[in-house]
N, C-alpha and C positions, 0 to 999 in steps of 0.2 A: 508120872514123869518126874526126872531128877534137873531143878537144875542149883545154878550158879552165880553168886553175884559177888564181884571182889570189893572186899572194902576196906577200911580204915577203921582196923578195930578199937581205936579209942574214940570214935567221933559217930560210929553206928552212919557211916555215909559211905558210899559210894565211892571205889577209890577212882580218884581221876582218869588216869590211867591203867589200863590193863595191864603192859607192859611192865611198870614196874610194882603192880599192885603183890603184897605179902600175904596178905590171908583174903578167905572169901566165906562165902556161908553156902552150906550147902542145903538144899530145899528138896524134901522126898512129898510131894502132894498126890492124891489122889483128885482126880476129878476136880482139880482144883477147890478143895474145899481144907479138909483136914489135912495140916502137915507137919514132919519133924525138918527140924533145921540144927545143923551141928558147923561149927565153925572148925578151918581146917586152914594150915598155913602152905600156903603157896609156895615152891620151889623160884629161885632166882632164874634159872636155864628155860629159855622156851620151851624147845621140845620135853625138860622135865614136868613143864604146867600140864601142856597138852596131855600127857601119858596121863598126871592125878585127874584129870578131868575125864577123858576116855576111861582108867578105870574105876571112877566113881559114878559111871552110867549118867551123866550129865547129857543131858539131851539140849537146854538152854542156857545160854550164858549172858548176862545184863552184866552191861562194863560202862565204864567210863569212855574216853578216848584209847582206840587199839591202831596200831598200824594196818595196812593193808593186806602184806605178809600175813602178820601173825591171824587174823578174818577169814585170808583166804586156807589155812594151814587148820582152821577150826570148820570150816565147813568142811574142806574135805574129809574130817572125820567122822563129819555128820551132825556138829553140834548147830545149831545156829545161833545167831549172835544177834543181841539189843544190846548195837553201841552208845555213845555218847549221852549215857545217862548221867543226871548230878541231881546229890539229893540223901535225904535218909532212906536205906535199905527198907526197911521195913515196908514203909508207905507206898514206894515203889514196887514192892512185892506184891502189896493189896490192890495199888492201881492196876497192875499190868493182868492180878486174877482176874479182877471185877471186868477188864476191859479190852484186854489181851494187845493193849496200846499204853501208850505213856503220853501225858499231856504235855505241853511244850515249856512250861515251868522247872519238869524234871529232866530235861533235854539240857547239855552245854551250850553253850552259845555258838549261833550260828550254825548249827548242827540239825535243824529242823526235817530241811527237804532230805537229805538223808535219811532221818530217820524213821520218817512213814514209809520211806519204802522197805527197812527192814519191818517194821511192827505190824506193817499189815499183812505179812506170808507166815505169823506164826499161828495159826490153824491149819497150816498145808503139814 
């Protein structure tokens, strides 16, 4: 599985925002255990994100806050989406291996009951 998490590459966190997030890191895992990660910079044009992301077989994408628009624009290509994360990438990446969920500490505020309903469909 490939996925994606945009972030703030001098702070190694989570960028707030998807919408205007500039780089992300990309995660090639197997079985969840071993993986390469290479970091890549994000296009400013929506549909140019969407395309680097479709063609770098991104199956998952952990963001910050994203519009609804640009959510509904990523499923229809099939990617899915753990919004409203904040937080260090990294740790985030281990939580969600270990647990295939995010605890409510790495959740934005206010953003909770939203977000169990994305984190618990990502085994389907």
């Amino acid at each position: 599985m490939k996925a994606a998490i945009t972030i703030l590459p001098d702070s190694g966190r989570v960028s707030p925002m998807y919408d205007a997030a500039r780089c992300a890191v990309l995660l090639d895992c197997c079985r969840r255990r071993g993986e390469a990660a290479a970091g890549v910079e994000l296009p400013s044009g929506v549909t140019e994100k969407l395309e680097l992301l479709t063609r770098n077989g991104v199956a998952l994408l952990i963001c910050g806050a994203i519009s609804n628009e640009d959510l509904a624009a990523l499923n229809r290509c099939g990617i899915r989406v753990c919004p409203f994360v904040s937080g260090a990438w990294r740790e985030i990446w281990e939580e969600w291996k270990a647990r295939r969920r995010l605890r409510e500490c790495h959740l934005l505020p206010g953003c909770a009951g939203h977000h169990r309903k994305c984190c618990g469909n990502h085994n389907k």
